[in-house]
C-alpha positions in Angstrom: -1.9 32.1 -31.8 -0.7 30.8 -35.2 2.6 31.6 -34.6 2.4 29.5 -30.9 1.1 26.9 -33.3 4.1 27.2 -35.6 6.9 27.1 -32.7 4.9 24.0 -31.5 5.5 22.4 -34.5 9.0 23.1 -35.2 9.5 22.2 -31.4 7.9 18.6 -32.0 9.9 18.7 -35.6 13.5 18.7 -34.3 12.4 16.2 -31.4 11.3 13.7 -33.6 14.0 14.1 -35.9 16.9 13.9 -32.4 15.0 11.3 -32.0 15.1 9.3 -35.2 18.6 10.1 -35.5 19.1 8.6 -31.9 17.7 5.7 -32.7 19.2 5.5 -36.1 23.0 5.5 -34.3 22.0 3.4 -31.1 19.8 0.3 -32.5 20.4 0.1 -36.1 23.7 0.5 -37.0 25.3 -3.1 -36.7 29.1 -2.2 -37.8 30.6 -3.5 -35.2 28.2 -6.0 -33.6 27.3 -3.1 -31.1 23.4 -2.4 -31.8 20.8 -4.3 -29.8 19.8 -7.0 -32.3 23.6 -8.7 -32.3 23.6 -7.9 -28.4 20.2 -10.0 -27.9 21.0 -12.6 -30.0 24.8 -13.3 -28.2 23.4 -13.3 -24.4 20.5 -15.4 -25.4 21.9 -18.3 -27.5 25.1 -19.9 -27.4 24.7 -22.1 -30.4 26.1 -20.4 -33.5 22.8 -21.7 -35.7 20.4 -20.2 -32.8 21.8 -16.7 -33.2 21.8 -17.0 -37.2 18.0 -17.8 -36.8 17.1 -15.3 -34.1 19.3 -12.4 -36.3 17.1 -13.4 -38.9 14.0 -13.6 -37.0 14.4 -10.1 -36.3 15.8 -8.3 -39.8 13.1 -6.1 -40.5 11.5 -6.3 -37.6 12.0 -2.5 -36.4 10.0 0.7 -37.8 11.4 2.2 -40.7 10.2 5.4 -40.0 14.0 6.8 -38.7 14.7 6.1 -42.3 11.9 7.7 -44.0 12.4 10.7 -41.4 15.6 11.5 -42.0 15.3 11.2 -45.4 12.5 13.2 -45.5 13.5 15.9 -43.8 17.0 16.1 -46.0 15.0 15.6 -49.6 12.5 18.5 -48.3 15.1 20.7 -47.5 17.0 20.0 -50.5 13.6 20.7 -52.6 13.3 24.2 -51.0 17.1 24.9 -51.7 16.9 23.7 -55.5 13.6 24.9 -56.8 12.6 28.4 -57.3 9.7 28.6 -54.9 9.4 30.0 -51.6 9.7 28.8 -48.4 6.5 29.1 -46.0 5.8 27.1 -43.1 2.9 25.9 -44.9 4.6 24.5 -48.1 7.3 23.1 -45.3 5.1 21.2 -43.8 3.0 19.8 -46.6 6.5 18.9 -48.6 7.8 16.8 -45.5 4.5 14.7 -45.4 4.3 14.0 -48.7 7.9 12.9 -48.9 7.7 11.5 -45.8 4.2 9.0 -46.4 5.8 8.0 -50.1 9.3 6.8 -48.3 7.5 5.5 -45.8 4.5 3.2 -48.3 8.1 2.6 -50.6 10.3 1.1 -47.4 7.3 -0.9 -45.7 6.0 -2.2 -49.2 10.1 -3.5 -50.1 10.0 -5.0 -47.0 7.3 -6.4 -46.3 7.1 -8.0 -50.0 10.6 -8.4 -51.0 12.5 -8.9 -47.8 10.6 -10.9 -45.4 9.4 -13.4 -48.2 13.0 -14.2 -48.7 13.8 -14.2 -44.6 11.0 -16.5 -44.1 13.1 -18.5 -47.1 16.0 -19.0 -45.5 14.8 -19.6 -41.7 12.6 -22.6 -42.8 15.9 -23.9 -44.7 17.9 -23.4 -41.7 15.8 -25.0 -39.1 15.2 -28.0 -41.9 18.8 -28.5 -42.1 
């Protein structure tokens, strides 16, 4: 039964992470205009200040938890691959949350007190002006 358990979890593992990496490629990657904040903000508004305010309005609006995902899952695995201690499911599994829940707090709490202070900023000055 434990082992069911295990392949369960390693199941959900690698969907989450296709997943995040997925979403990572097809709605945050803005290179070339492509992902769907830039597409949004050209169909809706023609007006060059209306799409600066609407890109804006929605920088930080998305999850970050692709981010912390990813990274979580590489730092874990570098951890077991570095340190001299051995790899169970258990330790596995433990390492990734931790890692996981202090990118997570460290993302949300830069954005939500660094960046979105400063967005608010620069919207107000734009619509004032």
């Amino acid at each position: 039964m434990k082992r069911i358990i295990h392949i369960g979890i390693i199941i959900i593992y690698i969907l989450l992470l296709a997943l995040a990496i997925w979403m990572l490629t097809a709605g945050y990657i803005c290179d070339d205009h492509t992902c769907a904040v830039f597409k949004n903000a050209f169909a809706k508004h023609d007006v060059s200040k209306n799409q600066i305010l609407y890109l804006l309005d929605k920088l930080c609006d998305e999850s970050v938890w692709p981010f912390a995902y990813i990274s979580s899952s590489i730092i874990s695995f570098l951890l077991f691959a570095i340190l001299p201690i051995c790899l169970t499911f258990t330790y596995f599994v433990i390492t990734f949350l931790v890692v996981f829940i202090t990118f997570y707090c460290i993302m949300s709490f830069f954005i939500y007190h660094y960046v979105l202070p400063i967005k608010k900023y620069i919207i107000d000055y734009i619509r004032n002006n």
